[in-house]
C-alpha positions in Angstrom: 13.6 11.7 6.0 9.9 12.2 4.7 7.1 10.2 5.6 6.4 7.2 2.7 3.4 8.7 0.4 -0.1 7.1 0.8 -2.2 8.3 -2.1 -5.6 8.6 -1.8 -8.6 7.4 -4.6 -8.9 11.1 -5.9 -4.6 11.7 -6.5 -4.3 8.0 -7.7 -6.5 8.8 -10.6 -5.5 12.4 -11.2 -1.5 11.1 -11.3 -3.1 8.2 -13.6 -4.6 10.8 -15.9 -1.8 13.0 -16.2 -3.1 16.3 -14.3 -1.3 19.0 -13.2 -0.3 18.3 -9.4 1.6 20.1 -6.6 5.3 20.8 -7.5 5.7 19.8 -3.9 4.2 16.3 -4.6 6.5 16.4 -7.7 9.1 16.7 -5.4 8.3 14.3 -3.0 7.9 11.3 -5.7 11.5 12.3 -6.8 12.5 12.0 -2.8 11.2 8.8 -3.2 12.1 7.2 -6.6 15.4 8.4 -5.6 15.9 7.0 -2.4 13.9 3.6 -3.1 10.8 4.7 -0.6 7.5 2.6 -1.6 4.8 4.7 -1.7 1.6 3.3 -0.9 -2.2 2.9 -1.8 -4.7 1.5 0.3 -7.0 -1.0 -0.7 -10.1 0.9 0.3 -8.9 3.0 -3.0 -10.4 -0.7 -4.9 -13.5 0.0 -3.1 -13.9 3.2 -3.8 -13.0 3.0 -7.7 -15.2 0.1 -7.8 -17.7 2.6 -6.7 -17.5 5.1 -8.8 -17.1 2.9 -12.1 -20.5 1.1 -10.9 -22.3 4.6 -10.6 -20.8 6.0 -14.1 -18.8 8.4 -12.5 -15.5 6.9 -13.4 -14.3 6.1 -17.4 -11.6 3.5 -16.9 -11.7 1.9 -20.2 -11.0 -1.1 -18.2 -12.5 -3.1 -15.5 -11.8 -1.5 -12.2 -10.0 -5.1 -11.2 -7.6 -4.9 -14.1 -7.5 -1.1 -13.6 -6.7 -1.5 -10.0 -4.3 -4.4 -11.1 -1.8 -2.4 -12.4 -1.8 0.9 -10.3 -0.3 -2.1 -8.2 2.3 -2.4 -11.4 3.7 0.6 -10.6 7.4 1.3 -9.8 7.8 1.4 -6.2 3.9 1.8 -5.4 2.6 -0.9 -2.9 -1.0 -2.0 -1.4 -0.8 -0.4 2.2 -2.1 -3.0 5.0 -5.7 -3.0 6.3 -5.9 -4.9 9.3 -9.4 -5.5 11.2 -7.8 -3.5 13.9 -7.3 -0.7 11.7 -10.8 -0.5 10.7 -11.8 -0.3 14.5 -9.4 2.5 14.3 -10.9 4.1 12.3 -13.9 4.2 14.4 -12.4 5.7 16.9 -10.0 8.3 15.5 -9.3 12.0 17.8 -10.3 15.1 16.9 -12.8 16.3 14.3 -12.2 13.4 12.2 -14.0 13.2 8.5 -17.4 11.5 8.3 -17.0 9.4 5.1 -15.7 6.2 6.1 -13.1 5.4 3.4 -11.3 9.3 4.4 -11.5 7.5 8.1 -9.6 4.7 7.0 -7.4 6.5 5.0 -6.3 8.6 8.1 -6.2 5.4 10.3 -4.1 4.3 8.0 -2.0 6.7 7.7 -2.0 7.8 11.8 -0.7 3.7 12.2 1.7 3.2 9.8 3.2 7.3 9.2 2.8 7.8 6.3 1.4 11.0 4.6 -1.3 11.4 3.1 -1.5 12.4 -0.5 -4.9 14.1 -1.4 -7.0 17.0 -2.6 -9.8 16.0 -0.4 -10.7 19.0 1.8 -12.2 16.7 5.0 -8.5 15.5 5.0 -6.8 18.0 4.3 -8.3 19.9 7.0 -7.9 16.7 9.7 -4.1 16.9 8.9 -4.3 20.6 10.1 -5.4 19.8 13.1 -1.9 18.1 13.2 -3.5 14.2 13.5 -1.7 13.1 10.3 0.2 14.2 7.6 -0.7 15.3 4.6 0.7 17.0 1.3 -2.1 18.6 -1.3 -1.7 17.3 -4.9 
């Protein structure tokens, strides 16, 4: 059995706008629709929309609450835990681990609960090379 998904702030709003993805992300959402598998979003994702919308570099057409609101709508998709002890974590994650601190928790997250990451961030990417989580490109 695969890992349950945890979509990053970059694939939730590329899904959410209808780009192209990875045929093997395709894939792996059918895994899971199929097999009743929660994917997951973390809510540093809320943070991190919130920033973007606040620095114009985000069009929601909707307030990043009610935006954020219902991704949580969505079939199957739930808000991944953040702990305080996952934030410390993150602080303290092996290997070449990437500098911004929402990627950190992100891989925290993921590293504590196994799930894989979904993402086309390239600091990630290249930390799930290293083999200290799992990741799938969208």
């Amino acid at each position: 059995m695969n890992a349950p998904l945890l979509f990053d702030t970059c694939a939730v709003i590329w899904i959410s706008h209808d780009e192209n993805v990875s045929t093997e992300l395709v894939n792996a959402l059918r895994r899971a629709r199929e097999t009743d598998e929660p994917s997951y979003v973390s809510p540093i994702t809320a943070w991190e929309l919130g920033l973007l919308a606040a620095r114009g570099r985000i069009n929601l057409l909707m307030p990043p609450q009610q935006w954020f609101g219902r991704l949580l709508e969505a079939p199957g998709l739930r808000l991944a835990d953040m702990p305080p002890d996952l934030l410390i974590a993150s602080s303290f994650l092996p290997g070449a681990s990437p500098r911004d601190p929402a990627d950190r928790i992100l891989a925290a997250t993921a590293r504590e609960y196994g799930y894989r990451l979904v993402t086309r961030d390239r600091p990630l990417l290249d930390y799930a090379a290293q083999g200290h989580v799992q990741a799938l490109a969208c």
